[in-house]
C-alpha positions as CSV (number, residue, x, y, z in Angstrom):
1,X,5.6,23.5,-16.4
2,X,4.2,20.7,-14.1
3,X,6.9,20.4,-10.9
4,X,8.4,16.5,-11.1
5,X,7.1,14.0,-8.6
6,X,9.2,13.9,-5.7
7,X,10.9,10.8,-4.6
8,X,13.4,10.1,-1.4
9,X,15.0,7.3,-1.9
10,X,16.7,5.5,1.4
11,X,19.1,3.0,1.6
12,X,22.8,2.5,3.0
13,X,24.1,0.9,0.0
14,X,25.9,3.5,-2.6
15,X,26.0,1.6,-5.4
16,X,21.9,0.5,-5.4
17,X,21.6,4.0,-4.4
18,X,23.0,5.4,-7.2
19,X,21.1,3.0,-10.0
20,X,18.2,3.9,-8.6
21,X,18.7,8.1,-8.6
22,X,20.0,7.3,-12.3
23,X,16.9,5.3,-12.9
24,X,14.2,7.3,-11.6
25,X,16.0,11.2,-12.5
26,X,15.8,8.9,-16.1
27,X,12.1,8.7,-16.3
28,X,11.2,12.4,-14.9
29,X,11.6,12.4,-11.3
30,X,13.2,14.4,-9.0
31,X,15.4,12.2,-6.2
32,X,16.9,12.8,-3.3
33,X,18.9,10.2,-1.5
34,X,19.7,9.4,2.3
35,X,22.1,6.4,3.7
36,X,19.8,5.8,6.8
37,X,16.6,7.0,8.6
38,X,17.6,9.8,10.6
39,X,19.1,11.7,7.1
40,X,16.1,10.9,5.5
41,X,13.6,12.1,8.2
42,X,15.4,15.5,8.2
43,X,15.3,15.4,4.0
44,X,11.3,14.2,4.5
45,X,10.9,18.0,6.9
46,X,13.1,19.9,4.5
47,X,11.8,18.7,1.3
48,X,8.4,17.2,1.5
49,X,8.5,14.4,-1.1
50,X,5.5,12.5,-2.7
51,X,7.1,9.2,-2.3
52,X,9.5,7.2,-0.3
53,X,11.4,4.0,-1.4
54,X,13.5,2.7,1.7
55,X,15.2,-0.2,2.8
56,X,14.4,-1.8,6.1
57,X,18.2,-2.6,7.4
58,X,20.0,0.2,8.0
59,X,22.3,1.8,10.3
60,X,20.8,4.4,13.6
61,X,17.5,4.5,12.3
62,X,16.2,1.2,10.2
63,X,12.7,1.3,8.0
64,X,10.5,0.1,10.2
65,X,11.2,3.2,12.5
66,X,11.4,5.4,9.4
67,X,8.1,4.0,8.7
68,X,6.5,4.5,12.3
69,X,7.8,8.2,12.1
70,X,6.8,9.4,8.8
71,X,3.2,8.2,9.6
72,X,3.3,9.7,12.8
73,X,3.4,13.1,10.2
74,X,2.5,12.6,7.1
75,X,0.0,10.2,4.8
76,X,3.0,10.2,1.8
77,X,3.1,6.9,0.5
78,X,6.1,4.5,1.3
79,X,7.5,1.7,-0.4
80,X,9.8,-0.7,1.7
81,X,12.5,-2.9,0.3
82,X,12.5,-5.8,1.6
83,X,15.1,-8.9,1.3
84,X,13.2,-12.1,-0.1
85,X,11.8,-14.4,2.9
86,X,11.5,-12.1,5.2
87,X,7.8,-12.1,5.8
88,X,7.7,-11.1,9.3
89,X,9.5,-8.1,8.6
90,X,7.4,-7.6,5.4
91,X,4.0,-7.5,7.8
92,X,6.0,-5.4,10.2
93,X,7.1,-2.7,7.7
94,X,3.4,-2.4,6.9
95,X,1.8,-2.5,10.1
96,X,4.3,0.3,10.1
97,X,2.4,2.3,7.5
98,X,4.6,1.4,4.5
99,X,1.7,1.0,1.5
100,X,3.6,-1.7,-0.5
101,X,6.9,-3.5,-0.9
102,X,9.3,-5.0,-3.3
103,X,11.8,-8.0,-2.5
104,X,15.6,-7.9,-3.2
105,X,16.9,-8.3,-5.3
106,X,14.4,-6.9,-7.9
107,X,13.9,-5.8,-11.8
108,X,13.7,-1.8,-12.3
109,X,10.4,-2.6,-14.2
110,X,9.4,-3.7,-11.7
111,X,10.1,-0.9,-9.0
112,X,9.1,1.5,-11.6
113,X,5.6,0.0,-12.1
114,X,5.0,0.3,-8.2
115,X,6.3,3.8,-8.2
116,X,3.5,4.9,-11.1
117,X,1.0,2.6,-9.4
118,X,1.3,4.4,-5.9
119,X,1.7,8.1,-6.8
120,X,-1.0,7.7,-9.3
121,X,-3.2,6.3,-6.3
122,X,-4.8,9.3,-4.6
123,X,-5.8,8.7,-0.8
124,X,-9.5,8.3,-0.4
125,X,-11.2,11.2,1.0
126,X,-12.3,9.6,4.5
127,X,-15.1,12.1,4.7
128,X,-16.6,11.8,0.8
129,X,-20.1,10.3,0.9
130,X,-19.6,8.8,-2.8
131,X,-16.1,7.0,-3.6
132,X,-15.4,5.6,-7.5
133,X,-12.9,3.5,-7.4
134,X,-12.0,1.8,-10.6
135,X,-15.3,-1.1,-11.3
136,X,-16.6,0.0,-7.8
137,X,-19.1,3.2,-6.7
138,X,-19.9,3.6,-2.8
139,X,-22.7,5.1,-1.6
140,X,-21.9,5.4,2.4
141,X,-24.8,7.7,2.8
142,X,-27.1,4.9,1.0
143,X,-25.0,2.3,2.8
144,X,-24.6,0.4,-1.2
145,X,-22.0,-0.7,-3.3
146,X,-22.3,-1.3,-6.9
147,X,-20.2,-3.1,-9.3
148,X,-20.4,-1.9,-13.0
149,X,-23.8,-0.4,-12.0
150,X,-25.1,-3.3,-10.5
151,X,-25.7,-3.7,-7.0
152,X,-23.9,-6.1,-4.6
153,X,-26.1,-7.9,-2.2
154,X,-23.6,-7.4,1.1
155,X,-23.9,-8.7,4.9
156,X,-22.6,-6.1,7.0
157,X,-19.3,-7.2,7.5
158,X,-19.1,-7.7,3.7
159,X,-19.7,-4.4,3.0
160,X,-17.8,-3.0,5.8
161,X,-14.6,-5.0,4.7
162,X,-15.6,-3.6,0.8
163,X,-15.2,-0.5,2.2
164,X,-12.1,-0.4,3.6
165,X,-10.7,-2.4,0.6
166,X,-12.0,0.7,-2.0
167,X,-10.7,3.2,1.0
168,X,-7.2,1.7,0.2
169,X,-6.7,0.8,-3.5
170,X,-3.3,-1.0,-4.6
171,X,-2.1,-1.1,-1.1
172,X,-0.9,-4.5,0.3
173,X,-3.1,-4.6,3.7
174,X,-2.0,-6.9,6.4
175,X,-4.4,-9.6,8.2
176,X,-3.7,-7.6,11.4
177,X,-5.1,-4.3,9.9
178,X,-8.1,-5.5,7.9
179,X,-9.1,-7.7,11.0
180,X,-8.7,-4.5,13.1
181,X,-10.1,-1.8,10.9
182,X,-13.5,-4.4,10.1
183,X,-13.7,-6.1,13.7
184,X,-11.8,-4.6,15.9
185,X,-8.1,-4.4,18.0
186,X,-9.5,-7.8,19.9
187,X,-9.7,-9.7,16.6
188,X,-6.0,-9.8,15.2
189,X,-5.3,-12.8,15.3
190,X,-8.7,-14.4,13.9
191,X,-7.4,-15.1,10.4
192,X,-10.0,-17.2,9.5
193,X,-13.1,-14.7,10.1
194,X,-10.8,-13.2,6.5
195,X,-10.6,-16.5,4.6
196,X,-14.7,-17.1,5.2
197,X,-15.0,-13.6,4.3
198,X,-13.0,-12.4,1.8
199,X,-14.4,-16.0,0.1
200,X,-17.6,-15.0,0.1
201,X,-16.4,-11.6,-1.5
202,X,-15.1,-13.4,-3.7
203,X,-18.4,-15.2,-5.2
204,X,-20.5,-11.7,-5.8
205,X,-17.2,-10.0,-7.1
206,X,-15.2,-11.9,-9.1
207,X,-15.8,-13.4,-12.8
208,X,-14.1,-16.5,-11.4
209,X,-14.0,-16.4,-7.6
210,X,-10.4,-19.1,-8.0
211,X,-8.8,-16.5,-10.3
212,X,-9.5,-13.2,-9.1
213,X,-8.6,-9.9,-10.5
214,X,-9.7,-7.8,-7.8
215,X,-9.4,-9.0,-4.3
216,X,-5.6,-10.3,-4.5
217,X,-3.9,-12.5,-2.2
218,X,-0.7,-11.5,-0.7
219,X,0.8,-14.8,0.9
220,X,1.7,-15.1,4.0
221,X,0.8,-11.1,4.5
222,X,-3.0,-10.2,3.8
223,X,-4.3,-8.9,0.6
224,X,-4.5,-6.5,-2.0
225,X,-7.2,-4.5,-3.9
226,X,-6.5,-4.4,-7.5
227,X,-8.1,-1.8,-9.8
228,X,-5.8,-2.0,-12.2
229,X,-7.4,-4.3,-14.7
């Protein structure tokens, strides 16, 4: 018999606590549950989960912290919720190393969609010379990309920025990190070297460059690679 995913589930509120254990035990999980972020890092040693669902305000240790620690150990995805508005924190929590987020106050469809969506998301093998990712192949020994077979005609930067994007698929990806991981630590806060770029992305990807399915805009935050189409 297949062991059920793991999930810790971390938040100082009983009662949204509680719906959520119900929820997720419901649909073939197995859940632990911590009231802040020192509980749960000690669950996290003990228990090794596949998943983490936090909340970002909470008592002695808060998400973002949780967030900074777990990384510090562990790739295990992390899904932060967040209250609605709070962008900064939003980009914080991921800087962080959370891998997506969901606002309060939020449908269980919802939540449950990003729980399938990130444990079925395996983490790209950084040292694989060939990674198929949904529409995408990438050849890093060939230094190509194809799309449905067909290959994309990149600048370097282009393909450099695909690459990253098919490293991390589904996961919402700050301004900060893209414009680190692609240019570099002194580049940050260039946000516009993204809009020309991920643009011009846009054009040899997408069906219809002012709709697109793959390369996602998160407002405020950065973007996300969809595969899920």
């Amino acid at each position: 018999m297949n062991e059920r995913p793991r999930i810790l589930v971390v938040d100082d509120e009983p009662q949204l606590t509680r719906v959520l254990r119900t929820s997720l035990v419901t649909h073939g999980y197995d859940v632990r549950v911590a009231d802040d972020g020192e509980s749960a890092l000690k669950i996290f040693r003990d228990w090794s989960p596949g998943l983490i669902v936090t909340d970002l305000a909470m008592p002695n240790l808060g998400g973002l912290e949780l967030c900074r620690e777990v990384r510090a150990l562990s790739d295990v995805p992390i899904i932060v919720l967040s209250v609605r508005g709070e962008e900064k924190t939003k980009v914080e929590a991921l800087d962080a190393g959370a891998d997506d987020y969901v606002t309060k106050p939020f449908g269980m469809d919802e939540l449950l969609a990003r729980v399938r969506a990130t444990l079925r998301r395996a983490p790209a093998d950084q040292a694989s010379k060939i990674l198929d990712v949904g529409d995408f192949r990438v050849d890093i020994e060939g230094h190509s990309i194809t799309h449905r077979e067909k290959e994309l005609r990149l600048t370097p930067k282009e393909y450099d920025l695909m690459v990253y994007f098919v490293r991390h698929p589904g996961k919402v990806l700050t301004h900060r990190a893209l414009l680190a991981a692609v240019w570099g630590g002194d580049y940050t806060e260039q946000t516009e070297y993204l809009r020309v770029f991920i643009g011009q992305l846009r054009k040899k990807i997408e069906a219809d460059p002012s709709n697109p399915r793959y390369i996602l805009t998160e407002p405020w935050i950065g973007y996300r690679f969809n595969i899920d189409n």
